[in-house]
ROMILO-265288 format. One record per residue (C-alpha): x, y negated, z negated; residue in one letter. Coordinates in nm, 2 decimals, always signed. Each point is the difference from the previous one (the first is absolute). Layout:
<nodes>
<node x="X" y="Y" z="Z" aa="A"/>
...
</nodes>
This chain:
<nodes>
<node x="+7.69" y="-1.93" z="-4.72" aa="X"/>
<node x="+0.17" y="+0.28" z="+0.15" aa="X"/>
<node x="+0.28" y="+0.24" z="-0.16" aa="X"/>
<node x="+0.24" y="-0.19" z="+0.17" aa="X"/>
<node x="+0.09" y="-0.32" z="-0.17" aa="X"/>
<node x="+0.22" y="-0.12" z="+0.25" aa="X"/>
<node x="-0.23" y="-0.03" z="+0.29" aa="X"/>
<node x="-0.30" y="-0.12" z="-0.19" aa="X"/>
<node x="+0.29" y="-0.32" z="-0.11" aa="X"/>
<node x="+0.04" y="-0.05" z="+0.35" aa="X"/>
<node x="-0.39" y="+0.05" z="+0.09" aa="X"/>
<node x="-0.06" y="-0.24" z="-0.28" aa="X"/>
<node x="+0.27" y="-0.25" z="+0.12" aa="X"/>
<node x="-0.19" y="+0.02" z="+0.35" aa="X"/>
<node x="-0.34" y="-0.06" z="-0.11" aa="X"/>
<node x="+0.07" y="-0.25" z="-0.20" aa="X"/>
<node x="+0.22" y="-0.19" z="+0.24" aa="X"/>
<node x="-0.05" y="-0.36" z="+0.11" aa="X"/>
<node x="+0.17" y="-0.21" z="+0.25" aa="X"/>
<node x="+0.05" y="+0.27" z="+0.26" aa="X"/>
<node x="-0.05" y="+0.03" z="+0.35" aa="X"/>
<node x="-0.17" y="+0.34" z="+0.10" aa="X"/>
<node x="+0.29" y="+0.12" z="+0.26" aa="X"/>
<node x="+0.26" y="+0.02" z="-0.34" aa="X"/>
<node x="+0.26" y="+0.29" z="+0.04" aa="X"/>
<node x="+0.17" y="-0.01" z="-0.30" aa="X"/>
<node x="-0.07" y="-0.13" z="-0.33" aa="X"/>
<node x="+0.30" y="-0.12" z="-0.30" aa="X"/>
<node x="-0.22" y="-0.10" z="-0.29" aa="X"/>
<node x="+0.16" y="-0.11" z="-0.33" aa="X"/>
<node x="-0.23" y="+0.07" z="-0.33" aa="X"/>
<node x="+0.14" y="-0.24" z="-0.28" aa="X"/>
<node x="-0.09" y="+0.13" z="-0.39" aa="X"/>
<node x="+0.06" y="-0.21" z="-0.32" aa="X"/>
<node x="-0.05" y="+0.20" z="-0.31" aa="X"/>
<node x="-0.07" y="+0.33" z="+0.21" aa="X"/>
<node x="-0.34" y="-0.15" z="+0.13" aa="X"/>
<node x="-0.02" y="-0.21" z="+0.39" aa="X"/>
<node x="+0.10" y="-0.31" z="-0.02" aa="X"/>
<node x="-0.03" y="-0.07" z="+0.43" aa="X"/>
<node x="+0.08" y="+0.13" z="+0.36" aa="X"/>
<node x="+0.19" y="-0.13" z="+0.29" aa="X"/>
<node x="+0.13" y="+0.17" z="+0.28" aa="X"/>
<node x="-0.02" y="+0.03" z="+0.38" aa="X"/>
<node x="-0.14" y="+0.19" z="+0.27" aa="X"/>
<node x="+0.21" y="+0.04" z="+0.35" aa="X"/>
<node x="-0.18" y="+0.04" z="+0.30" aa="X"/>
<node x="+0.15" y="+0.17" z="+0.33" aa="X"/>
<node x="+0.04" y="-0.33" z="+0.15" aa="X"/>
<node x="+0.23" y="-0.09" z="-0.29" aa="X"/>
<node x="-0.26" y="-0.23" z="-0.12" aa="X"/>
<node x="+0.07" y="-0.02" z="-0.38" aa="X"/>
<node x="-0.31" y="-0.10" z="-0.25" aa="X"/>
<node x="-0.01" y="-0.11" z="-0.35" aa="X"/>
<node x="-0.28" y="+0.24" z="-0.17" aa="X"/>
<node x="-0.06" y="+0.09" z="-0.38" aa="X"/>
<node x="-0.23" y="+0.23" z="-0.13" aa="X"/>
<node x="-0.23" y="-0.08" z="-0.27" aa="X"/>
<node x="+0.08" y="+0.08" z="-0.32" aa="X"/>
<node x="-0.34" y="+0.13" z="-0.19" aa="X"/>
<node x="-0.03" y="+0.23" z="+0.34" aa="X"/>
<node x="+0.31" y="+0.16" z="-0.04" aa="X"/>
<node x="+0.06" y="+0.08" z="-0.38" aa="X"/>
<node x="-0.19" y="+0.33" z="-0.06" aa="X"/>
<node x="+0.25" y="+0.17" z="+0.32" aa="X"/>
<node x="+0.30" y="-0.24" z="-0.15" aa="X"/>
<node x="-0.06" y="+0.11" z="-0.39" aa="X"/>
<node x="-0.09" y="+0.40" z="+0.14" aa="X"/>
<node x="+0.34" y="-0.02" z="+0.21" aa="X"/>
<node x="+0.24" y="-0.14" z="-0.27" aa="X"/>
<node x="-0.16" y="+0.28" z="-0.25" aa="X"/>
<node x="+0.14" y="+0.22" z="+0.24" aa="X"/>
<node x="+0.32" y="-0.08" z="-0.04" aa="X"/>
<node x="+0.06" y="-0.16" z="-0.33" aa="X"/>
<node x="-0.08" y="+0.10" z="-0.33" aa="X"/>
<node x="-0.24" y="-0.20" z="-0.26" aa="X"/>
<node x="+0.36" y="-0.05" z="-0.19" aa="X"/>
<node x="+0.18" y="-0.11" z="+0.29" aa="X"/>
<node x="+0.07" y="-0.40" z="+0.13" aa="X"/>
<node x="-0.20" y="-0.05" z="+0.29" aa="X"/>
<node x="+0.18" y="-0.21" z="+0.28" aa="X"/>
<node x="+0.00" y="-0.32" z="+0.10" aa="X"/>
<node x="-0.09" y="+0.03" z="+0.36" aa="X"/>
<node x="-0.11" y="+0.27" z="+0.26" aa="X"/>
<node x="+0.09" y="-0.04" z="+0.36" aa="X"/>
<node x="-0.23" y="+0.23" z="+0.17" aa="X"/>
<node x="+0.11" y="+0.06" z="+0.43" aa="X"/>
<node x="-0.27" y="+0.13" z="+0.22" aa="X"/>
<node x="+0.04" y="+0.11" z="+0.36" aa="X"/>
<node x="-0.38" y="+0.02" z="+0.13" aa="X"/>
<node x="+0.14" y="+0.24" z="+0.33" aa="X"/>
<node x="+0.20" y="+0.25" z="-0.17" aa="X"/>
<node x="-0.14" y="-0.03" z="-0.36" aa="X"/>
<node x="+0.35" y="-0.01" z="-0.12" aa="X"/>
<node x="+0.00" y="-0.17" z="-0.35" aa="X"/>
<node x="+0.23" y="-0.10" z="-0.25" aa="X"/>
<node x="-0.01" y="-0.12" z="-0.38" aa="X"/>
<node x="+0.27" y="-0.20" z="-0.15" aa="X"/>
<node x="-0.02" y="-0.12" z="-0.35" aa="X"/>
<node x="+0.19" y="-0.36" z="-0.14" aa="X"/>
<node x="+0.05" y="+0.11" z="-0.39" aa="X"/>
<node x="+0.10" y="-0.35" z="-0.11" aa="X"/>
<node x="+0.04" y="-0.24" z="+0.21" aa="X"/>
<node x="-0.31" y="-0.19" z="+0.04" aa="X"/>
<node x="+0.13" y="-0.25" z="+0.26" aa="X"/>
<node x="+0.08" y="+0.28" z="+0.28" aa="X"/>
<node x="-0.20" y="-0.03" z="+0.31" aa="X"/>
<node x="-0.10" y="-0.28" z="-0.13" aa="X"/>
<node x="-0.11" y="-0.25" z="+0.30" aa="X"/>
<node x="+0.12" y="-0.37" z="-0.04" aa="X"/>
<node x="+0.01" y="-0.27" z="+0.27" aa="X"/>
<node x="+0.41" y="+0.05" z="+0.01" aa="X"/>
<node x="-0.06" y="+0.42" z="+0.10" aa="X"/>
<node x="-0.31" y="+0.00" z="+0.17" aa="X"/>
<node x="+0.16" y="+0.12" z="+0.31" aa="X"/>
<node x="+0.18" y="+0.25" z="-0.10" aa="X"/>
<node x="-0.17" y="+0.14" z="-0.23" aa="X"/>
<node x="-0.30" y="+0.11" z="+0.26" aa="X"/>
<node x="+0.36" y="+0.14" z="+0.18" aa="X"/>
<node x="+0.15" y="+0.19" z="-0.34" aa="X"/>
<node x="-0.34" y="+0.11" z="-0.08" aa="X"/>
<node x="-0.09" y="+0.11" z="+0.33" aa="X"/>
<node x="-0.04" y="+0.42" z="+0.02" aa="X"/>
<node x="+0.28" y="+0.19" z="+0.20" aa="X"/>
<node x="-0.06" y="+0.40" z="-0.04" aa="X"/>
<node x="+0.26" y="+0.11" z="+0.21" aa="X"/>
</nodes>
């Protein structure tokens, strides 16, 4: 691991990473916790031909970047959240973190939002 916690998340997110094809440009990956621990991952990569795939990264791969990161920013006395949603451009390296405190349904995929949700989800660093 490196001194940046944020970077090794998204290395670890990217090694880890199944269902992808290898021209991916951006990445939206949602890490779901129960009790502070992983519980799953589902998300999406975007390819420049706006080919959108399903990925998830596995969970056992990612937990000593996903444990090193939230130690970063929370306290041992602190509630952990519910969800991460971590966004990924591969070109520009632009990233962005955004934490679900309590809501354990959000970005949740179902068969009814399926198709938007790869759309809500999708990264936009404008």
């Amino acid at each position: 691991m490196s001194d940046d916690v944020t970077a090794d998340l998204i290395r670890a997110l990217i090694e880890h990473m199944r269902g992808a094809r290898d021209d991916w440009g951006s990445l939206a990956m949602v890490i779901d916790l129960s009790a502070g621990r992983i519980s799953g991952t589902h998300g999406y990569v975007y390819s420049p031909d706006g080919t959108t795939s399903a990925v998830a990264s596995r969970p056992s791969g990612i937990a000593p970047a996903v444990e090193a990161y939230l130690a970063s920013v929370y306290t041992s006395q602190q509630k952990r959240p519910a969800k991460i949603l971590v966004q990924f451009d591969r070109s520009s390296g632009a990233y962005e973190v955004t934490f679900e405190d309590d809501d354990a349904t959000r970005w949740k995929a179902t068969p009814a939002n399926i198709e938007q949700l790869s759309a809500q989800l999708r990264p936009r660093f404008d």
